[in-house]
Each structure stands twice: as structure tokens, then as C-alpha cells.
C-alpha positions as CSV (number, residue, x, y, z in Angstrom):
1,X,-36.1,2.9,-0.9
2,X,-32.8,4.4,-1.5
3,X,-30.3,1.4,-0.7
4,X,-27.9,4.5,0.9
5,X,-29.5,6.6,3.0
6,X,-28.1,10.5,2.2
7,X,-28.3,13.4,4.8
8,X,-26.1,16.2,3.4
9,X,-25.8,18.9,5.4
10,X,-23.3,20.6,3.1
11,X,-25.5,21.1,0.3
12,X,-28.0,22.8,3.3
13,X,-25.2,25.9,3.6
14,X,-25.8,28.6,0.8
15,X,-25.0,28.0,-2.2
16,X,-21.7,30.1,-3.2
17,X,-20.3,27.3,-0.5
18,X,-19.9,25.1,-4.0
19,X,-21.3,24.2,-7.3
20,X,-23.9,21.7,-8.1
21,X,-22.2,19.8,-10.4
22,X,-23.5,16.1,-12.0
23,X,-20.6,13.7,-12.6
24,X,-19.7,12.5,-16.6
25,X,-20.8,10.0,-17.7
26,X,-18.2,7.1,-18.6
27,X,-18.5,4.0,-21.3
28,X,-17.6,1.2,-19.8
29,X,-17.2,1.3,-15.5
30,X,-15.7,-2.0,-14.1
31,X,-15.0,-2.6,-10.4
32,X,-11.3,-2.9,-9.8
33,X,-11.7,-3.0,-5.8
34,X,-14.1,-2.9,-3.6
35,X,-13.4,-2.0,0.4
36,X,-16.2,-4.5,1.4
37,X,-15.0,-3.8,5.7
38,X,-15.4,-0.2,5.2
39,X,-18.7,-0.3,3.7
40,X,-19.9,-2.6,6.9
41,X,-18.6,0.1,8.7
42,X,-20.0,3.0,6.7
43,X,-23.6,0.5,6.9
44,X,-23.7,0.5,3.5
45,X,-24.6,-3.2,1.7
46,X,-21.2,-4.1,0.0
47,X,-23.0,-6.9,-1.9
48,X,-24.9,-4.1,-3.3
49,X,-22.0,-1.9,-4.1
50,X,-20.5,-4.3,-5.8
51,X,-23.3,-4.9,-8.2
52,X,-23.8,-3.2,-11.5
53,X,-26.4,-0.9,-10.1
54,X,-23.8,0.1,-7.2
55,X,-20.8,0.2,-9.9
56,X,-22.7,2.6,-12.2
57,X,-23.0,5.0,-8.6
58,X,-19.1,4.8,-7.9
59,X,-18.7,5.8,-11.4
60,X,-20.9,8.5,-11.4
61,X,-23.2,7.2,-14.2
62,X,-26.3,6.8,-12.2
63,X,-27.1,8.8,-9.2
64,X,-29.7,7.9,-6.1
65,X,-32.2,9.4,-4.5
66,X,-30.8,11.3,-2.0
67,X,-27.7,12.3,-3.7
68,X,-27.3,16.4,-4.4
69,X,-23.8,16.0,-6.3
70,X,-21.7,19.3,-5.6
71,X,-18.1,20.6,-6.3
72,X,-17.1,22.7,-2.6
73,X,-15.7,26.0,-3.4
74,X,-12.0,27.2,-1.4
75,X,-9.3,28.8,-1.8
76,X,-5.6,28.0,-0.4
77,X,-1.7,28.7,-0.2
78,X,0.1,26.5,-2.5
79,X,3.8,26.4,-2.2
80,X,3.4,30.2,-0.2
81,X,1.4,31.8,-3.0
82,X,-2.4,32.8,-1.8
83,X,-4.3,31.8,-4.9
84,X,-8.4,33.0,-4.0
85,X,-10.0,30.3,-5.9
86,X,-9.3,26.5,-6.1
87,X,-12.2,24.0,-5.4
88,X,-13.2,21.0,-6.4
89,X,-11.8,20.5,-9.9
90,X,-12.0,17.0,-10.2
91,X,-13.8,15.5,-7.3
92,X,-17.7,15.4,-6.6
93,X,-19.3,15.1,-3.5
94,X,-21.9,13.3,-3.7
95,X,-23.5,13.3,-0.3
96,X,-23.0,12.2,3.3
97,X,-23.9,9.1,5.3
98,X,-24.8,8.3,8.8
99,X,-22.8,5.5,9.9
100,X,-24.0,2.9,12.3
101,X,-22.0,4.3,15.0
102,X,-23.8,7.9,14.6
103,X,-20.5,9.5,12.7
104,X,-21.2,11.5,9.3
105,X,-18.7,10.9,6.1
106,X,-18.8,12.4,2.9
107,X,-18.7,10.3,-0.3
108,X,-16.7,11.4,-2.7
109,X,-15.6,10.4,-6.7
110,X,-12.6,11.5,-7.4
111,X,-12.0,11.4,-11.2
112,X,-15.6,12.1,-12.5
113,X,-15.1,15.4,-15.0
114,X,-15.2,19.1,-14.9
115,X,-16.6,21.4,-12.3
116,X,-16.5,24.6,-12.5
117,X,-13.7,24.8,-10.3
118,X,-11.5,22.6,-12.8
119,X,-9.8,25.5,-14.2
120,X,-9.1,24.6,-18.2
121,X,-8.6,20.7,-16.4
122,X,-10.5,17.4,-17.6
123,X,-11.5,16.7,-14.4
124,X,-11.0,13.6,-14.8
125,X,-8.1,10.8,-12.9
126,X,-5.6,8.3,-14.7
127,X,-5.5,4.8,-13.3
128,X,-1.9,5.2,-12.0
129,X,-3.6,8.1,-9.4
130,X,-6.7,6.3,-8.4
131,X,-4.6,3.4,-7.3
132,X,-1.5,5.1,-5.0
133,X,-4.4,7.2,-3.5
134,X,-6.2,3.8,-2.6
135,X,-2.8,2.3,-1.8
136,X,-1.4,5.0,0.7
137,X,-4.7,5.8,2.0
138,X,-5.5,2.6,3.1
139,X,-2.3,1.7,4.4
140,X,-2.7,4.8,7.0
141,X,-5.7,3.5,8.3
142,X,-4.2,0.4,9.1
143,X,-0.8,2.2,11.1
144,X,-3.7,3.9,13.2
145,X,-3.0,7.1,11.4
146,X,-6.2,10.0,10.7
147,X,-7.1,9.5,7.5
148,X,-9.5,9.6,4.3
149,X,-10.5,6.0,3.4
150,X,-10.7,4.2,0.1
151,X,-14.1,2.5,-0.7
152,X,-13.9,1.7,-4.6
153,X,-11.7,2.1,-7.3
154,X,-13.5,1.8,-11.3
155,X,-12.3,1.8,-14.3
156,X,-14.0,3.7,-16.8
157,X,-13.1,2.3,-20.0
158,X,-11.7,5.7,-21.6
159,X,-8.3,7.3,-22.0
160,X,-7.4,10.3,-20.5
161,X,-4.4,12.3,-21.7
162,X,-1.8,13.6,-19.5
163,X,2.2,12.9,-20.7
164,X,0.6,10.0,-22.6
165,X,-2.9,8.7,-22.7
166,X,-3.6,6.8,-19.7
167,X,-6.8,4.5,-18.8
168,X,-9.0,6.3,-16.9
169,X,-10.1,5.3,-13.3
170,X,-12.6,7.2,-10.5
171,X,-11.4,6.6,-7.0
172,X,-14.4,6.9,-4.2
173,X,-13.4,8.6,-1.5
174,X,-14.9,8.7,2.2
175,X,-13.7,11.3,4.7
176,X,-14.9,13.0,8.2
177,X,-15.4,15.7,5.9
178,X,-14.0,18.2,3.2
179,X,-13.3,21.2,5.0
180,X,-10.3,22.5,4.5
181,X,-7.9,25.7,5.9
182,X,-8.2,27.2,2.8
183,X,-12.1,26.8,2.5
184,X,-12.4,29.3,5.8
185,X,-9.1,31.2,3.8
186,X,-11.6,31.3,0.9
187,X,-14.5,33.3,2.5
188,X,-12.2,35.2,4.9
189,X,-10.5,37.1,1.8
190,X,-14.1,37.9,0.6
191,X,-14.9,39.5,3.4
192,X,-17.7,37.4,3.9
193,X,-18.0,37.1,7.6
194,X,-21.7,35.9,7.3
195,X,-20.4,32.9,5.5
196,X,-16.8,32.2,7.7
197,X,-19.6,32.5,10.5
198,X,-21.6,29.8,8.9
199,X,-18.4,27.4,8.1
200,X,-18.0,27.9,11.2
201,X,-20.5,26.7,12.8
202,X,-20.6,23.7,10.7
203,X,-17.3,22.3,11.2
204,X,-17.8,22.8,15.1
205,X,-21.2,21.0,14.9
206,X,-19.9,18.1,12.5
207,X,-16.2,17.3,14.1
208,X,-15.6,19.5,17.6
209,X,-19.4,19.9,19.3
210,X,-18.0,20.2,23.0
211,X,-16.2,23.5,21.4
212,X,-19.7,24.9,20.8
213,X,-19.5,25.4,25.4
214,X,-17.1,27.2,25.3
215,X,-17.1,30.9,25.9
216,X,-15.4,31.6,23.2
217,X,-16.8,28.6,20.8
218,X,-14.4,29.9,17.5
219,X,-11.4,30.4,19.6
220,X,-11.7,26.4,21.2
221,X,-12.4,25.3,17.6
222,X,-8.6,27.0,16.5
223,X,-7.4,25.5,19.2
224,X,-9.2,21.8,18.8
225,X,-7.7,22.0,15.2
226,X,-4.3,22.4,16.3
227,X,-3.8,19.8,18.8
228,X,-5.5,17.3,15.7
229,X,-2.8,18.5,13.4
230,X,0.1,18.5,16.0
231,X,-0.7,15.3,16.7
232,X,-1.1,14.0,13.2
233,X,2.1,15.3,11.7
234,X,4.2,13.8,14.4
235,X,2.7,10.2,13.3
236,X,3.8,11.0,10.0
237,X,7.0,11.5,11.0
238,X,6.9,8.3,12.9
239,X,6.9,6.7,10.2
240,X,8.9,8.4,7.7
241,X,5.9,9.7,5.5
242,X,6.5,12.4,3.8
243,X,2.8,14.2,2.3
244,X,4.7,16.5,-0.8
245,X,1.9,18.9,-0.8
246,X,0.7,20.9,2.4
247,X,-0.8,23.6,1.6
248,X,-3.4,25.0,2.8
249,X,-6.4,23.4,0.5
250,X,-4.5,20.2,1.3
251,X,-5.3,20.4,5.5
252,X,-8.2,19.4,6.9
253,X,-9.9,20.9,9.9
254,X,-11.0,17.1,11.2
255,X,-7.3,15.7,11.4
256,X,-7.3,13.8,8.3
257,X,-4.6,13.0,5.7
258,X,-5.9,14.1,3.0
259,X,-5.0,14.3,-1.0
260,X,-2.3,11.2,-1.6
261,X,-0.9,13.1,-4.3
262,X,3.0,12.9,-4.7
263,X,3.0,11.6,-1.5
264,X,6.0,9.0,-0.4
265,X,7.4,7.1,2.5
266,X,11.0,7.4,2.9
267,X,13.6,4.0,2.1
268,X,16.6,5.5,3.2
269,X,16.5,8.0,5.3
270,X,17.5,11.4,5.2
271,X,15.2,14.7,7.2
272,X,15.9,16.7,4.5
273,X,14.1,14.1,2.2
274,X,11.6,15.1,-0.8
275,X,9.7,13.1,-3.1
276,X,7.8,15.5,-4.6
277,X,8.3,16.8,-8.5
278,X,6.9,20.2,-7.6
279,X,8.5,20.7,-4.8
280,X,11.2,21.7,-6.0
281,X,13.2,23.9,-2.8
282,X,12.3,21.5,-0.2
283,X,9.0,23.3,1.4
284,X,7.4,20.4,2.6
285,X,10.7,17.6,3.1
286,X,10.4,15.3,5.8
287,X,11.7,17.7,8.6
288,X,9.9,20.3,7.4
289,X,6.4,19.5,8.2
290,X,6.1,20.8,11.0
291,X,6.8,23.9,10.0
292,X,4.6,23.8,7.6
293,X,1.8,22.7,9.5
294,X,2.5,25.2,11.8
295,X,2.9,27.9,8.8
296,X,-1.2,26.6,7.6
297,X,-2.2,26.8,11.3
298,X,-1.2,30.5,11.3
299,X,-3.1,31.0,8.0
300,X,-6.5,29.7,9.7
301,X,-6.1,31.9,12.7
302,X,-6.3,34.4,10.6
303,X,-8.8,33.3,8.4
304,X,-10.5,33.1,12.0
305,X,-9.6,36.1,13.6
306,X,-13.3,38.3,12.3
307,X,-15.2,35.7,14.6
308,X,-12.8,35.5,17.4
309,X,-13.6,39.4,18.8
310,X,-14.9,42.8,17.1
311,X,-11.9,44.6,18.0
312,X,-9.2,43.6,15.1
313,X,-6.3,43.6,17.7
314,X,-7.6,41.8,20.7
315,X,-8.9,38.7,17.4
316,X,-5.3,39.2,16.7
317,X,-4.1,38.5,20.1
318,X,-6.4,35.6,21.2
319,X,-5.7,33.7,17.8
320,X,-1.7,34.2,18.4
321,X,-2.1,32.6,21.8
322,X,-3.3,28.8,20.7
323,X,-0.8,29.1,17.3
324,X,2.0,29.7,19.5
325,X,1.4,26.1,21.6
326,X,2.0,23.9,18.5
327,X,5.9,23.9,18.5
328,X,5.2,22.2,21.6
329,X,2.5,20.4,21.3
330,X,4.1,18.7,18.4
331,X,7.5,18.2,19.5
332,X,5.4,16.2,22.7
333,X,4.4,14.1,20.3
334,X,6.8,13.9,17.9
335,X,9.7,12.6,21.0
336,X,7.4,10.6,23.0
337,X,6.6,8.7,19.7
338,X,10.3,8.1,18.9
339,X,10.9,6.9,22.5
340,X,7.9,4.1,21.8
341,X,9.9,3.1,18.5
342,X,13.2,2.8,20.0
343,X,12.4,1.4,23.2
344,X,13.7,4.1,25.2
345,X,12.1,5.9,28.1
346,X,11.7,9.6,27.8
347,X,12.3,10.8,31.2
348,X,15.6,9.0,31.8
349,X,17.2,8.9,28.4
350,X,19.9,10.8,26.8
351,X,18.2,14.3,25.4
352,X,20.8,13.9,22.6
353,X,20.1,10.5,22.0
354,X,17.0,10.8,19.5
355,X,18.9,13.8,17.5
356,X,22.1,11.4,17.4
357,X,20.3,8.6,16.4
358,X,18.0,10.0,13.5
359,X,21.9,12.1,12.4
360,X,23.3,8.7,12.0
361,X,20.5,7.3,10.1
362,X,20.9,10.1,7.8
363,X,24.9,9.6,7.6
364,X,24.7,5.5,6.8
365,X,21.8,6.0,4.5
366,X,20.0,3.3,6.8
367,X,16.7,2.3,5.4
368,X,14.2,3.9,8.0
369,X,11.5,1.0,8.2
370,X,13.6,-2.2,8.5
371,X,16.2,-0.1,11.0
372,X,13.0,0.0,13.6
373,X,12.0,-3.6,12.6
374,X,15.5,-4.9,13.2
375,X,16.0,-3.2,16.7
376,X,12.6,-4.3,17.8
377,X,13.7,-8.2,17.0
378,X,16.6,-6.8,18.9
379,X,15.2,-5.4,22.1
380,X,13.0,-8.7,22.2
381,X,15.7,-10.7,22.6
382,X,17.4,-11.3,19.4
383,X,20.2,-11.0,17.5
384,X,21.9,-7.8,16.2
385,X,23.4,-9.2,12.9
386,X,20.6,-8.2,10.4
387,X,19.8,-4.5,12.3
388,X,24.2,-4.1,11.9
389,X,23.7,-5.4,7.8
390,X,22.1,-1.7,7.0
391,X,25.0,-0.1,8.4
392,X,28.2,1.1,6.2
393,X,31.0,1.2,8.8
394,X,30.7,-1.6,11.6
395,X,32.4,0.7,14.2
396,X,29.0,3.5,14.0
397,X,26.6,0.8,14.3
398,X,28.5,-0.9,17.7
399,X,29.4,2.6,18.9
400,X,25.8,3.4,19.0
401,X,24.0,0.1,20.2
402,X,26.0,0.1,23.4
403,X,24.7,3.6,23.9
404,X,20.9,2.4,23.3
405,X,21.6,-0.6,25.4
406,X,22.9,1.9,28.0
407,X,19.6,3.9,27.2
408,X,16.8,1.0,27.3
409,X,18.1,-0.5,30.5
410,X,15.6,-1.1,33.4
411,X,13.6,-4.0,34.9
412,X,12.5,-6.9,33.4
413,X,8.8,-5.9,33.2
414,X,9.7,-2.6,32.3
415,X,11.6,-3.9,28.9
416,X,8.9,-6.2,28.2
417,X,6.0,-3.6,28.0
418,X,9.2,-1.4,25.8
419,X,9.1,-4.3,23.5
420,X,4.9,-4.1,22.9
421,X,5.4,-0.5,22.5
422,X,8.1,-1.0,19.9
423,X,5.8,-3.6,18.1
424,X,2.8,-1.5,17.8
425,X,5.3,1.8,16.7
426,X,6.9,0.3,14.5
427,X,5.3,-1.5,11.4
428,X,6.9,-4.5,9.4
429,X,4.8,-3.3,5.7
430,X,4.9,0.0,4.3
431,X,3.6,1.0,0.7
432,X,7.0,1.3,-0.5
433,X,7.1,3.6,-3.8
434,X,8.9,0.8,-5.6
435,X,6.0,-1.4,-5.1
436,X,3.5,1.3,-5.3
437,X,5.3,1.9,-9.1
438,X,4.7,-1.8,-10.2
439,X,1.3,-1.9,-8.9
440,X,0.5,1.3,-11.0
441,X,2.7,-0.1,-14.1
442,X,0.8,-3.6,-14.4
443,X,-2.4,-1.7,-13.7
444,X,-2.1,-0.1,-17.3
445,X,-1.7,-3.2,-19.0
446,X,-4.8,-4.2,-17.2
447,X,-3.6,-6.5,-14.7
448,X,-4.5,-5.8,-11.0
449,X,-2.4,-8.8,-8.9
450,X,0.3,-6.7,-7.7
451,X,-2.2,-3.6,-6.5
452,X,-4.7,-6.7,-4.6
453,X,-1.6,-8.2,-3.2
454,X,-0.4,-5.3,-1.9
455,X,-3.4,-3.8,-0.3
456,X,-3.9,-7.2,1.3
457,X,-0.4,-7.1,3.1
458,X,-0.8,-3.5,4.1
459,X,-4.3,-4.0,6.2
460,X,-1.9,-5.9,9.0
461,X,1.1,-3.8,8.7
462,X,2.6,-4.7,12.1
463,X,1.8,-8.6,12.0
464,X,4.7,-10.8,10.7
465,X,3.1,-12.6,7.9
466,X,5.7,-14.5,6.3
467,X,3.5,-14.9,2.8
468,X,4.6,-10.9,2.5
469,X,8.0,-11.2,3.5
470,X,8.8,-9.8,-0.2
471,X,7.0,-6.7,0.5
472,X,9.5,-5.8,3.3
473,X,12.4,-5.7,1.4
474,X,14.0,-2.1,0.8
475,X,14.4,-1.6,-3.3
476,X,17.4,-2.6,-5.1
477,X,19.6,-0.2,-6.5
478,X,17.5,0.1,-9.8
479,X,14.2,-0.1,-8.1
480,X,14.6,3.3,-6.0
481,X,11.5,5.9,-7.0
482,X,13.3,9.6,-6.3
483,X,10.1,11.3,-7.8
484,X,6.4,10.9,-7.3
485,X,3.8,13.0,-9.3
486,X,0.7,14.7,-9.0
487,X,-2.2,12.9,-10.8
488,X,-3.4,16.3,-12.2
């Protein structure tokens, strides 16, 4: 028997839905990490996984009964230009498992060669990739945000060229699912109603069932979809995470982060912040997010719309209805989430206050992370010198604490349950891109300590474990990272 037990219900839709697609072989796999508490989860023997016979499946060299290896076929927006056909081009799914708790994943390698979707690409990943996506991806999980999970990372003993030539890595990827807004995009701009019909169906069934009572079961799935990605995007911007690439392809319909490509959380802060090489007008900044989201949502009620009614302007209609609640919706979550992190209480405070404060920020370049940290020592009781240190001019910093003192006031069980809030809003560890960078530069000299460090710190990221105390420092001068990369 199959030591994974498979149940793909992808692979059971037709097959222009993807390509079947085996993964390359590569010389020499080694485990670098293993995420032993997710395979528990996933019910999946991590003593196993971590043998040679489980290495040789995370690197795509020998597959198991069960497995039907494919490459998904969509399409997708990318920086505002509709491009029809996209796809896999360098990730495999190879099948999807019943966990204990009766949720389906998808296991993925990211990393393991061409597809037919790869577009003139190599299909393959560099180490330096593999690694961030583990990094970031993992470290979401932990701040409680939606997200694909990390269950291996393998070497594979080759070079593959990009700038330079790079050791070559295969990151294994588990998520809800795969679909994305521009996998319905895809069919919709082929006219293929029989198939958008059939996505459908499938992503109600797999992530939004209690849509399926509705009277209108397509229209509650838009609207299902919105309120996940409302919500997700405000917890980004909780905690200064900036994705660098939303398009379309790049949203899932479960609520998941998904595709840690030039992806960065912010030092010092700024809304207008970007990371991203490619984006190079500020599409996708910090403050921009929403927006964004908001422009993808639009896109899949669209890509909706021939399932939502016959009649082209009453589709139009009901699938402008839902789209127009996410302003809202988000901005819900977005302030109600800021009140948790600074301790104030929504329906008394200041309706300036948050825009002040996050204006200020911005003007005394005040590291976002340890400004939250600080003012939660702060509202438990301690001193303000370290939270006034990341301030330029004294007189802001005073000027503005007796306004959130005047702000946070009220009883005394009231401020202790506003302390709890702040300590589970706002976390000590983030994956820093300075420390991220060193992780990824050791890594190609073959030396892993920094990257197993790090990942260790990050699975508690609101516990104060002195051991990490290093990891919660903001970069020096020389350190900063301005520019993150894409790993294609």
C-alpha cells in the first residue's frame, strides 16, 4: 500500500483543465528541511518523508501509486495586461490528500522542469527561491494568516542558470487548492461556459459547499470569495506585508497567500512602499492592495457573469452588487485590526487617529514591527524610552503618545484585555528581508544554519524568546534589502 493515500479530484475534470506532465528527473536530491508538524497534520508519516524513498517523491524522481502528476492550465492579468495563457510552468501537481480532519490539499513541487505551460522557461527553481518561499510561507502560518504551507525543500544537486548559475532546489508545496481568478479568467475568454460551469462547481464543492443552497449557488460563491480576500488583505496590511505580485493568476479563490515571489515585509515604513523589481509604477505598494484586490475581484465577476443569469445585463448587475461591498468589507477589517494593534477602541476613538498615526510613521521613517512591539510593552505597563528611540524629533513622538494615552483610556479590565489584543496583533519576529538575504546567501555555499535558525524563531512569532532576540532587530544601514526578485 501506497504510504500516501491520493484522491485527486482535479485530474477527474476534463482534460484541457491542464497537462499531464511527469516531473525531471534530478542527480543528486538531499533533504534540506522537512516540515515534520505539517505532515502529522496532513497524516502523512514524516519518518517516511524523510527517508530516501520519500526524498526521491519530493524531488520528483519517483512517483507513487496514486499520483496523476499534472500542470493546471489558466490564464491571468499581470501588471493590467490580460495574457490568455499562463499555467503551471514550473510547478507539478502531484495529487491531493485527505487529511485527518477531512480537508483536501494539493501537493505540489515547485521546481521540477518544463510543462507545457513553461513558455521557453527551465522549469526549474534556484535555491535562493525555494527557501524565501519556505521562509515567508511558513512564517504566515504562524501570524494566523491564510496561507500555502511549506512541507520540504530538496536540493537537487544541479545548477540552474538564471543571472548566474545557481544550485538548484524543488520546494513542495501544500495548499487548499490551486484555483486561481485567472483559471475561471482562462475558460471565460474561451467561451467555454461548459468548462467555467465545471470550475465552478468544483471550487464550491472543495472550499464554499454551503454556497451550493443557495438560490443562486455562483452568485454566493463570488460573494464567499470576496469576504475571504477582504479579509486576507487587511491581515497583510496588519502586518506590513507587502505580496509584489497580485495579479490575477496570483489570487486564489480559497483565501490563500499564494506565490512568495518578490514578496517583502516592510522595516521602515512608508504606504507607498514597494519591494518588488517588476513593479516598477507602484501597482501593488503597500496601500495599494486593496485596490488591487478589489481590481482581481472585479475580473472574476466577470469571468462569472455567463453562470450568474442568461440575460448578459441582469449577470452584469447581480455580479456588480457583491464587488461593490469590498471597499467596505475591507476597510472593517482593515480599522478594526489596527485598533487591536494599538490598543485603541474603535467606537470611541479619534476617526483621524489611525490616519495620523500610520502619516507619522511614514514621516519619522519608524520601523513598523518594533513601533507595535514597543507600544504594546508600553500599554502593559512599561516604559516609553525604547518605543521614543525610533523616533527623529522627540517633540512628534510626545505630541502623539499623549494623544494615544488620551485614546486608550478606560477601565482597568478594559486595558488589560487591550493589552492581550495588542499581544496577539502584533508579533515580536518577522522574516525580515535582511535575514531572509543571508539565509539565501549561506544557502549557496551550502550551509543551511541561518535558514533552520530562522524558521525556528518564526513558528512562535509573538512569544518573547530571548534566544531570538537578534532576529528582532531592524537592519543596519548597510543591511537594508530595497529589491526582492522573482525566482523565474
Amino acid at each position: 500500500m501506497s504510504p500516501i493515500v491520493f484522491d485527486n479530484s482535479y485530474a477527474r475534470l476534463p482534460e484541457h483543465f491542464y497537462a499531464h506532465v511527469h516531473p525531471a528527473k534530478v542527480p543528486a536530491a538531499e533533504l534540506i528541511r522537512l516540515n515534520g508538524a505539517l505532515a502529522e497534520e496532513l497524516g502523512v508519516d514524516a519518518v517516511w518523508l524523510g527517508s530516501s524513498d520519500g526524498v526521491a517523491l519530493l524531488s520528483g524522481n519517483e512517483l507513487l501509486q496514486g499520483t496523476e502528476p499534472i500542470a493546471q492550465a489558466y490564464g491571468g492579468h499581470q501588471f493590467g495586461g490580460w495574457v490568455p495563457q499562463l499555467g503551471d510552468g514550473r510547478a507539478i501537481l502531484l495529487g491531493e490528500i485527505i487529511a485527518p480532519d477531512g480537508a483536501r490539499y494539493d501537493l505540489q513541487l515547485k521546481g521540477s522542469g518544463r510543462t507545457p505551460y513553461s513558455r521557453g522557461g527551465d522549469g526549474k527553481a534556484a535555491i535562493g527561491p525555494v527557501l524565501r518561499e519556505y521562509i515567508l510561507s511558513e512564517a504566515m502560518a504562524a501570524l494566523g494568516v491564510p496561507t500555502t504551507r511549506a512541507l520540504a525543500a530538496v536540493s537537487t544537486g544541479e545548477l540552474v542558470q538564471r543571472e548566474t548559475a545557481l544550485p538548484g532546489a524543488i520546494f513542495t508545496r501544500v495548499a487548499r487548492s490551486h484555483i486561481r481568478v485567472g483559471t475561471f479568467q482562462y475558460f471565460c475568454a474561451r467561451n467555454d461556459v461548459a468548462a467555467l460551469r465545471q470550475l465552478a462547481d468544483h471550487a464550491v464543492a472543495r472550499h464554499f459547499p454551503e454556497a451550493s443552497a443557495a438560490d443562486n449557488p455562483y452568485l454566493a460563491f463570488l460573494e464567499s470569495v470576496i469576504a475571504a480576500q477582504a479579509t486576507l488583505i487587511a491581515q497583510w496590511m496588519h502586518l506590513g506585508f507587502i505580496h509584489g505580485v497580485m495579479n490575477t493568476d496570483n489570487m486564489t479563490v480559497s483565501g490563500e497567500t499564494i506565490d512568495y515571489g518578490p514578496c517583502a515585509f516592510m522595516d521602515a515604513f512608508h504606504s507607498e512602499k514597494v519591494f518588488s523589481s517588476i513593479d516598477r509604477y507602484g501597482r501593488y505598494a503597500w496601500s495599494n492592495q486593496p485596490v488591487a484586490g478589489h481590481w482581481n475581484l472585479m475580473r472574476l465577476a466577470e469571468a462569472l457573469s455567463p453562470l450568474l443569469a442568461d440575460d448578459t445585463e441582469e449577470a452584469k448587475s447581480l455580479a456588480e452588487t457583491p464587488v461593490a461591498t469590498f471597499p467596505e468589507l475591507f476597510n472593517e477589517h482593515f480599522t478594526q485590526g489596527f485598533h487591536a494593534k494599538l490598543g485603541t477602541d474603535p467606537s470611541a476613538v479619534d476617526e483621524a487617529f489611525l490616519t495620523d498615526t500610520l502619516a507619522m510613521l511614514a514621516e519619522e521613517k519608524v520601523d513598523f514591527t518594533l513601533f507595535f512591539r514597543h507600544l504594546t510593552k508600553v500599554a502593559a505597563g512599561g516604559t516609553s524610552e525604547n518605543l521614543a528611540r525610533l523616533f527623529d524629533h522627540e517633540e512628534v513622538f510626545d505630541a502623539w503618545l499623549v494623544r494615544w494615552r488620551e485614546q486608550s483610556r478606560g477601565t482597568e479590565d478594559a486595558a488589560a484585555a487591550r493589552v492581550r489584543g495588542m499581544q496577539s496583533a502584533n508579533p515580536i519576529r518577522i522574516p525580515r528581508n535582511h535575514r531572509v538575504e543571508e539565509c539565501i546567501q549561506q544557502a549557496h555555499d551550502g550551509d543551511y544554519t541561518a535558514f533552520h535558525r530562522l524558521v525556528d524563531a518564526l513558528q512562535e512569532p509573538y512569544a518573547d524568546l530571548p534566544e531570538f532576540a537578534d532576529l528582532e532587530r531592524a537592519p543596519k544601514p548597510g543591511e537594508v534589502v530595497c529589491r526582492t526578485f522573482c525566482g523565474t
